[in-house]
N, C-alpha and C positions, 0 to 999 in steps of 0.2 A: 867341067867348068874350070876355069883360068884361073888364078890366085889374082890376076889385076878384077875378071868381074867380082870374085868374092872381097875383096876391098871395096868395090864400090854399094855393093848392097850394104857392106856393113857399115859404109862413110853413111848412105841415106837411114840406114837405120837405126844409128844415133843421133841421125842430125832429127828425124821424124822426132825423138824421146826425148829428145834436147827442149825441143821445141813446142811440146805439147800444150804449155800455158798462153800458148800467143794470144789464143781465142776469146781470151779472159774479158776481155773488153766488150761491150755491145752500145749501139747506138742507136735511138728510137726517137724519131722527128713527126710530127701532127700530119706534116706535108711532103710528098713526094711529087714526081714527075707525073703523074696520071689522077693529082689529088693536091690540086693545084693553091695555092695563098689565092684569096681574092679581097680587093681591097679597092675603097675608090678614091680620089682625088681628094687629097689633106688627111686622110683616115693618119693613124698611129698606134699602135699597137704593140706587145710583147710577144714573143714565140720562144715558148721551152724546148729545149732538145734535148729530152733523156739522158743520161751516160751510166752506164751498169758497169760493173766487175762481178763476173759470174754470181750473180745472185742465186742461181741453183744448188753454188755449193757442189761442183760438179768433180768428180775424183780428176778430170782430166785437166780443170783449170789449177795456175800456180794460185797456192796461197798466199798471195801479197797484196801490197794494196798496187795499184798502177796508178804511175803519172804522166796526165796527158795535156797537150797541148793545141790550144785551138787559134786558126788564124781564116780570117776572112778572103776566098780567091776572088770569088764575084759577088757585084750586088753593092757594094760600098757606098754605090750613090746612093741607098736607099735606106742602111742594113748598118746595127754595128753591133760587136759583142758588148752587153754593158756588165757582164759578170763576171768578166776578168777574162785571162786568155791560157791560166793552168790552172789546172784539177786534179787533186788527190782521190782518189775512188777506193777508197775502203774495199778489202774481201769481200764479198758475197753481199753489195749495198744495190739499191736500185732505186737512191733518192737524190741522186743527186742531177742538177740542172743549168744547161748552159742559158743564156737568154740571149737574145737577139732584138732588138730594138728597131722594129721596121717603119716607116714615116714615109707618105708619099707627098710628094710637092701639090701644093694644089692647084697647080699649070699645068700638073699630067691630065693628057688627053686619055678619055675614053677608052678602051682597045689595046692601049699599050700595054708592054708586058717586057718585066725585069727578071733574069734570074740572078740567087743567091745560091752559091756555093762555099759549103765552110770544109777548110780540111782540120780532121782531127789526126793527130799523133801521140803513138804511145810514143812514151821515152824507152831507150835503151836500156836494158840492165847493166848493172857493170860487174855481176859476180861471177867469178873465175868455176870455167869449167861450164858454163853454160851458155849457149849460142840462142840469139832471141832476133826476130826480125823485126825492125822498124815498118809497119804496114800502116799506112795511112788509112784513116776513114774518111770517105766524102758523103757529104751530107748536101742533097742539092734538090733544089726545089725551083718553081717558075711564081712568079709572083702574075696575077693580073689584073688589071687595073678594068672596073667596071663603075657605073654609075648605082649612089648612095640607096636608091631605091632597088637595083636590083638586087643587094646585097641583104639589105637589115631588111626583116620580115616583119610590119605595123602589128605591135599585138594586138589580138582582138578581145574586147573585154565582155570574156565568155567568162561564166561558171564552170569549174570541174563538179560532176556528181556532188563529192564532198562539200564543196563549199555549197550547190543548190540543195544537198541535205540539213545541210547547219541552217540554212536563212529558212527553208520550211518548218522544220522544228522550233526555230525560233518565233515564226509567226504561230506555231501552234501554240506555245509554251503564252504567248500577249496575249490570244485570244481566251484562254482560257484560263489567265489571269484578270482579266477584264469581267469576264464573266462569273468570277469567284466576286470579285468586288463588286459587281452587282445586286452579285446572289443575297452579299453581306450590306447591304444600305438596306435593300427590299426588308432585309429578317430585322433589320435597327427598327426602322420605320413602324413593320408590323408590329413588334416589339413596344414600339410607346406606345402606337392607337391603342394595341388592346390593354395597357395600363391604364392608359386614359379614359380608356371606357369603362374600365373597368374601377375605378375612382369614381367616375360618376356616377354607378350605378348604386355605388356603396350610399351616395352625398341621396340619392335619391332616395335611401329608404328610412 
């Protein structure tokens, strides 16, 4: 082996140990390409977009916090970030959230179908001696516009178990309150006749 290939394994294999933390970053969206937004004419809505910094805690992420940057490629007709467009992601967090404010016109036809594409950017490091690559994240999804019925599901005003255990218990719990106060007029009732009778049978002797 040539002293230029062994410079080159050794250039790659600082730049691999340079570069180890790049990964630190992760992005988690509701909606993908095969798990589509569905939405119908005039609807409005919020859509969170995860953003993580190794929340594993993983020996191979840097320990810093990352700062990223978010900007709208497609979708603007329909789409805006309302949560700002940079984000501080703390070490090892997995609470923080982009929003996305989607609204469809309610002239959209039927069928149609918008996509949104957000790019996320880590920032650049600037510490000496350490080489970091700027990789983008795309976040991209398809929106589709369907009718208001086929989307929202009419609840049905069923009982869970639970709740038909509570309203049986509870009608056991009346009836059988009902039946105590019965019990208790009956025993009043009997109560004074046989006073009363009992009076007069004294007045009789």
């Amino acid at each position: 082996m040539d002293n230029r290939n062994i410079k080159t394994i050794m250039f790659f294999g600082i730049l691999l140990i340079s570069i180890s933390g790049v990964f630190a970053f992760g992005v988690s969206s509701p909606y993908w390409n095969v798990n589509p937004l569905e939405m119908y004419p005039g609807q409005e809505i919020e859509v969170s977009i995860n953003l993580q910094n190794c929340p594993s805690q993983s020996p191979d992420c840097t320990k810093s916090d990352e700062s990223i940057t978010a900007s709208l490629k497609e979708g603007s007709e329909i789409a805006q970030i309302t949560s700002g467009t940079s984000y501080t992601l703390p070490y090892g967090s997995a609470n923080s959230y982009l929003t996305l404010k989607v609204s469809i016109p309610s002239s959209t036809a039927i069928g149609e179908s918008y996509n949104i594409k957000l790019l996320l950017n880590p920032e650049l490091s600037d510490n000496e001696g350490t080489v970091q690559l700027g990789t983008e994240y795309n976040v991209e999804f398809p929106v589709i516009i369907k009718s208001q019925s086929e989307i929202e599901i009419p609840e049905e005003q069923t009982e869970t178990p639970e709740e038909e255990g509570k309203i049986n218990l509870t009608l056991i719990l009346s009836i059988l309150g009902i039946i105590i106060l019965i019990g208790i007029i009956i025993a009043i009732i009997y109560f004074v006749m046989a006073r009363k009778k009992s009076s007069e049978n004294l007045n009789n002797i």
